[in-house]
VEXDREN-2710 file (C-alpha; in Angstrom, 1 decimal):
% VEXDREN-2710
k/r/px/py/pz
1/UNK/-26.8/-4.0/7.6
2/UNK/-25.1/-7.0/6.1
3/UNK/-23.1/-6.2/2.6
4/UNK/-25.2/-7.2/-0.6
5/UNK/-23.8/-9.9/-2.8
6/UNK/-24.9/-9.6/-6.3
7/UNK/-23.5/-12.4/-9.4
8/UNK/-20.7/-10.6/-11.5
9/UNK/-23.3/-10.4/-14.6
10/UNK/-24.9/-7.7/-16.7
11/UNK/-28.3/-7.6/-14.1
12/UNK/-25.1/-7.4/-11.3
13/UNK/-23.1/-4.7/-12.5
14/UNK/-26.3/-2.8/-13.5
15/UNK/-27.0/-2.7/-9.8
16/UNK/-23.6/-2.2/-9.1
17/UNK/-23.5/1.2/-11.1
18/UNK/-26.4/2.0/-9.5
19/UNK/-24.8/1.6/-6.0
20/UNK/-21.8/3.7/-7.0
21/UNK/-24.0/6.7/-8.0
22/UNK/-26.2/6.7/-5.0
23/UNK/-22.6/7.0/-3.1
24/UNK/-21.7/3.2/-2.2
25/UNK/-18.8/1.6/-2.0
26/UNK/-18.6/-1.5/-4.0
27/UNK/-16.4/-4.7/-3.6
28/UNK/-15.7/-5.8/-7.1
29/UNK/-12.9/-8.9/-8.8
30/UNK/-9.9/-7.9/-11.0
31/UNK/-7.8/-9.4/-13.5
32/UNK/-5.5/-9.8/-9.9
33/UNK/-7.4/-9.9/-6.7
34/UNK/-10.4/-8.0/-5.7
35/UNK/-10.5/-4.4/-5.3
36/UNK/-13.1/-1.7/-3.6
37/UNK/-14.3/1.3/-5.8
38/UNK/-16.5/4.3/-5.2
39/UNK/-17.8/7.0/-7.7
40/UNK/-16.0/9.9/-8.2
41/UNK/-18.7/12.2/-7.6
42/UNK/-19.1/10.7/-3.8
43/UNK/-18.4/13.6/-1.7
44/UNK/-15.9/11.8/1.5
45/UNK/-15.8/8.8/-0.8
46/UNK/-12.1/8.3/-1.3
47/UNK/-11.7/9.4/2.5
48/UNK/-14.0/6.3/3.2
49/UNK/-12.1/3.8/0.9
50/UNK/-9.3/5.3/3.4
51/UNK/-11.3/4.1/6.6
52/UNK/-12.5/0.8/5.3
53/UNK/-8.8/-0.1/4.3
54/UNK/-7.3/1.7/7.8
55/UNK/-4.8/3.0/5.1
56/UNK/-2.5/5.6/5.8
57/UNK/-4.2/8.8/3.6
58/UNK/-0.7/10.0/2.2
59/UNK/-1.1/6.9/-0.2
60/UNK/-2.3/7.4/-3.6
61/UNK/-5.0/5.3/-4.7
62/UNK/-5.3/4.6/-8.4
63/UNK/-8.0/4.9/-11.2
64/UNK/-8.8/1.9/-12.9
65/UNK/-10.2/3.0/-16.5
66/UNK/-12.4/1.7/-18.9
67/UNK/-9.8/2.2/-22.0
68/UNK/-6.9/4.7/-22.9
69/UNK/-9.0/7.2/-24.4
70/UNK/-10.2/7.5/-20.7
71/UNK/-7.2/7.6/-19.3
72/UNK/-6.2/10.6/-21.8
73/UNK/-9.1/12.4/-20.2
74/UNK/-8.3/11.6/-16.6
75/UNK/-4.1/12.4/-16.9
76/UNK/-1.6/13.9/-19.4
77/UNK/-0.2/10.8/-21.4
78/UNK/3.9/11.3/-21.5
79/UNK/5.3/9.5/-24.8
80/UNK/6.3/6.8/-22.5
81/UNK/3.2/6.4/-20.9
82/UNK/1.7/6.0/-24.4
83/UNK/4.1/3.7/-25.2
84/UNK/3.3/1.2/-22.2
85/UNK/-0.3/1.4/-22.7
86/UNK/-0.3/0.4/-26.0
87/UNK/2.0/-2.6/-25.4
88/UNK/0.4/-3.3/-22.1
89/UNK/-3.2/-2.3/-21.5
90/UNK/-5.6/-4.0/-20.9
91/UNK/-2.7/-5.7/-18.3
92/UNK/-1.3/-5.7/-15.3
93/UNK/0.6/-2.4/-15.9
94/UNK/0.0/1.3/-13.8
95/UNK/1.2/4.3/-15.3
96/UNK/2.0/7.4/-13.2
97/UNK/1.4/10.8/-15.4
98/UNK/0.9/14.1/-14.6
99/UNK/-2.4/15.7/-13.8
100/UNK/-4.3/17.4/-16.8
101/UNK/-4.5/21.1/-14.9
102/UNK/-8.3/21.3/-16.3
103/UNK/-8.7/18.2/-14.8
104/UNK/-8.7/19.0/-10.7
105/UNK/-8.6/15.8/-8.8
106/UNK/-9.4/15.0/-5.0
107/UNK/-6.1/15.8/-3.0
108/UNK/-7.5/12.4/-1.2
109/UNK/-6.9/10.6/-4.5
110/UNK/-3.3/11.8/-5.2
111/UNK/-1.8/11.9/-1.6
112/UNK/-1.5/15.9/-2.2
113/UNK/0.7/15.3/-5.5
114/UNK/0.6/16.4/-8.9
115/UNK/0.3/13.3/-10.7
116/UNK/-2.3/10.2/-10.9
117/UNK/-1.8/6.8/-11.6
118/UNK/-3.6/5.0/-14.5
119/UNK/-4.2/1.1/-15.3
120/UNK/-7.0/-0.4/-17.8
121/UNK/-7.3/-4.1/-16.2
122/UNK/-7.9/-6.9/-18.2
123/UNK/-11.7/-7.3/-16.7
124/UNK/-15.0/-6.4/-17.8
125/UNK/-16.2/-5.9/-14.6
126/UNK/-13.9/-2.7/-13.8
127/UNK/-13.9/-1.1/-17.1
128/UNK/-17.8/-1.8/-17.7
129/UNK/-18.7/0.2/-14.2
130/UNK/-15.8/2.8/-15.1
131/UNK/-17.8/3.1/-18.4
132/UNK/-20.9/3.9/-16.7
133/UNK/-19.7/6.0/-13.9
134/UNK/-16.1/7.3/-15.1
135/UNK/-13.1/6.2/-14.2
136/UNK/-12.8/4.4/-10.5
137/UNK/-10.8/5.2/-7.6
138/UNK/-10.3/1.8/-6.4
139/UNK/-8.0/-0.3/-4.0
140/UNK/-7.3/-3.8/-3.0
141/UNK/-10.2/-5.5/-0.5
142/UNK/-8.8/-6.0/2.0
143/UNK/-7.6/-3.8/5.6
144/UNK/-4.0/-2.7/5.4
145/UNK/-1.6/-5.3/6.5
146/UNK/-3.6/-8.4/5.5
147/UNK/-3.2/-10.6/2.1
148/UNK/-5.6/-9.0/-0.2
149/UNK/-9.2/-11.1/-1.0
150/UNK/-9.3/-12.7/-3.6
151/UNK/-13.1/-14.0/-3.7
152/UNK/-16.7/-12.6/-2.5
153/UNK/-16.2/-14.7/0.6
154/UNK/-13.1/-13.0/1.2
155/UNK/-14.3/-9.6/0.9
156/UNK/-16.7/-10.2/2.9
157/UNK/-14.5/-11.5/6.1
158/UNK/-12.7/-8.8/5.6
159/UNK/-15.0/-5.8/5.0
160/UNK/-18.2/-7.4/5.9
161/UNK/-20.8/-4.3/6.7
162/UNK/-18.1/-1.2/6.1
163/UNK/-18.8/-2.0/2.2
164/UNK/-22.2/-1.6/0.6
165/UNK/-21.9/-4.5/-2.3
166/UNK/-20.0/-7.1/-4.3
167/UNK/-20.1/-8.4/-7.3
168/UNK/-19.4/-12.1/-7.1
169/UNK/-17.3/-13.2/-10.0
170/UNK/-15.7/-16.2/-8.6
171/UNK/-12.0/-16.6/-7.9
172/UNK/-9.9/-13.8/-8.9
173/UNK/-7.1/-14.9/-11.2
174/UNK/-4.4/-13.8/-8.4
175/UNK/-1.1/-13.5/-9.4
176/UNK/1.4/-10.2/-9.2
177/UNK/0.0/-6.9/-8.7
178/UNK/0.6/-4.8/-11.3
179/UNK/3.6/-2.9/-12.2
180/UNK/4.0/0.7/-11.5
181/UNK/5.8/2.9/-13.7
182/UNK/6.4/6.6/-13.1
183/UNK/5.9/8.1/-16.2
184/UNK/6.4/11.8/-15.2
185/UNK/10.0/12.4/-16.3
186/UNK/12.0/11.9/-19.9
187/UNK/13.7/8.7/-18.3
188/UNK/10.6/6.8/-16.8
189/UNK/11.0/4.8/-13.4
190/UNK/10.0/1.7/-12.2
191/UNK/8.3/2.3/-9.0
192/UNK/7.2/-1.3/-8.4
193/UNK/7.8/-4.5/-10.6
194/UNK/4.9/-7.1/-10.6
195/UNK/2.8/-8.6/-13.4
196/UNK/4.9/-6.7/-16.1
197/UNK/8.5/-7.5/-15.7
198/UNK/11.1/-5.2/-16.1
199/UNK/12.8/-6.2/-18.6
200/UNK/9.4/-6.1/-20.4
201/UNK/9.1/-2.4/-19.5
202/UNK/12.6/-1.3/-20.8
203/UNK/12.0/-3.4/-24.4
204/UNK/8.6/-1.2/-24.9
205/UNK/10.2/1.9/-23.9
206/UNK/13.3/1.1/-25.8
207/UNK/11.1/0.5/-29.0
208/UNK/9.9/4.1/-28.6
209/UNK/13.6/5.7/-28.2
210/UNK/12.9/6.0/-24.5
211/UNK/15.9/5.2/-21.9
212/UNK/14.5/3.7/-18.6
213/UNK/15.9/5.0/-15.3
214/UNK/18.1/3.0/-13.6
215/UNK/17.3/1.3/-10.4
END
């Protein structure tokens, strides 16, 4: 069956949502590149994200939210995590916090740990589908190894039939992947520094009385 290509538009990501609750994985732009998400509720469908990508399961994939007040549902927000989202979301900026123990998540999301990772990107097409469905497990398009699409056209060379739609919004804006800070601990870490820049990171924590770890 050859992958469904719908315009990134209010009729698109209606049918979109649609394709997530019936268990589909969808292809789908970013404020970076474009990114494959599946619905929660999908029984297998973080293990297929897994397959699609041939990524190695012990990696954690992320949730991309719809705002912080859903990612205060999804994860326990630190003081330092708050502090980044404020200055950073919606951005280029993944925060690591611990699970919420009423809130049991997929060992396949979390690579077996205790803690999730947490970005609102600066999209509508992301957080409008996370507002419909809940928030998104959801990964770069692209097999493990290889750049990362960064159109429909892209996706689809890539992906082609393993995916069940995408939502065409054009180029992606490219640039850095986000930054990753492990917010888990009094003296949060840099895990990974990308659209965020460091120095960034320890100025907003710094503001809140927050030392960063060094690197």
């Amino acid at each position: 069956m050859t992958v469904r290509i719908v315009a990134d538009d209010a009729e698109g990501r209606a049918v979109a949502v649609d394709v997530l609750r019936g268990g589909g994985v969808v292809g789908l732009p970013t404020d970076t590149v474009y990114g494959i998400a599946v619905s929660l509720a999908t029984p297998g469908g973080i293990e297929r994200l897994y397959r699609i990508k041939e990524r190695p399961p012990d990696k954690a994939v992320m949730l991309l939210l719809d705002d912080a007040a859903q990612a205060a549902r999804a994860g326990r927000i630190t003081p330092s995590a708050a502090a980044l989202a404020a200055a950073c979301w919606p951005g280029g900026l993944t925060v690591i916090v611990p699970q919420r123990p009423d809130v049991p998540w997929p060992a396949a999301l979390t690579g077996g740990n205790a803690t999730i990772g947490l970005r609102v990107p600066d999209h509508d097409a992301p957080r409008t589908l996370a507002r419909s469905v809940g928030p998104l497990p959801t990964t770069s398009a692209n097999r493990s190894g290889v750049p990362e699409a960064t159109d429909a056209a892209g996706v689809v060379a890539q992906l082609g039939d393993a995916i069940d739609l995408v939502l065409d919004g054009g180029p992606a804006r490219g640039g850095l992947a986000s930054t990753i800070v492990d917010c888990t601990g009094a003296r949060p870490a840099i895990v990974r520094v990308g659209a965020v820049p460091a120095e960034a990171v320890a100025e907003i924590l710094a503001g809140a009385g927050i030392d960063l770890a060094e690197g």
